[in-house]
C-alpha positions, -999 to 999 in steps of 0.1 A, spaced: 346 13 340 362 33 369 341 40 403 329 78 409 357 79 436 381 62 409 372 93 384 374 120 412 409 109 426 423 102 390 444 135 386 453 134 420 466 99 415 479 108 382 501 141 394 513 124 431 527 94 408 547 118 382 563 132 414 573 105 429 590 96 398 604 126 396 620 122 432 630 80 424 644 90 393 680 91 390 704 119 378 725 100 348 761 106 356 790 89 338 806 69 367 847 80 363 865 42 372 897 62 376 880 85 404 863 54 421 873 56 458 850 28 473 859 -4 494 839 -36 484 837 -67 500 833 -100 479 817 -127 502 829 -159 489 840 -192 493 872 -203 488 869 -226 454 854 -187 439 881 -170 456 906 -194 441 896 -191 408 881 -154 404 904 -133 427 935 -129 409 923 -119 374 896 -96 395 925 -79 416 944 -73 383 920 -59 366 904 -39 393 937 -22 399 941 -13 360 912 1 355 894 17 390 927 21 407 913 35 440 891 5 442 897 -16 471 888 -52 475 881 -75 507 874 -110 503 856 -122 534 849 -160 538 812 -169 529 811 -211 552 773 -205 550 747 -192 530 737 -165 556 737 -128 541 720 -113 574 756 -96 582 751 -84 550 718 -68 551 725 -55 586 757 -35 575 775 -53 606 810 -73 603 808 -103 579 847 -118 590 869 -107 617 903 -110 595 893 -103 552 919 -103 530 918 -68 515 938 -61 481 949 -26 467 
């Protein structure tokens, strides 16, 4: 059984949660591969890079072909370069 203050604030609650879904919620857009002009870096380490980057590169450049790839040496576990959108490797490889 709700409080009194529970009951009083309910619509309130009720109306300031729809609009924040409202603002959250994202617009559904098909997301054009061919149009994709975006630079991502792959953090890895070299056994992954080995084995992953050539059929990734291939396939990247087939179908988002504006797609650029950098492969950055991961020797640690540490993402905090990541998180902090600072320089994760001073030399990546980068692919087109």
């Amino acid at each position: 059984m709700p409080t009194p203050y529970a009951t009083d604030i309910r619509e309130h609650v009720h109306t300031r949660t729809r609009d924040v879904r409202a603002v959250l919620r994202t617009q559904h857009r098909e997301l054009d591969l061919k149009t994709l002009d975006r630079i991502f870096v792959l953090r890895a380490n070299e056994a992954f890079l080995n084995i992953v980057s050539a059929p990734l590169v291939t396939a990247i450049q087939k179908e988002a072909p504006r797609v650029r790839l950098q492969f950055a040496p991961k020797p640690d576990n540490d993402a905090l370069p990541l998180r902090e959108g600072g320089s994760i490797c001073t030399d990546p490889i980068t692919s087109r």
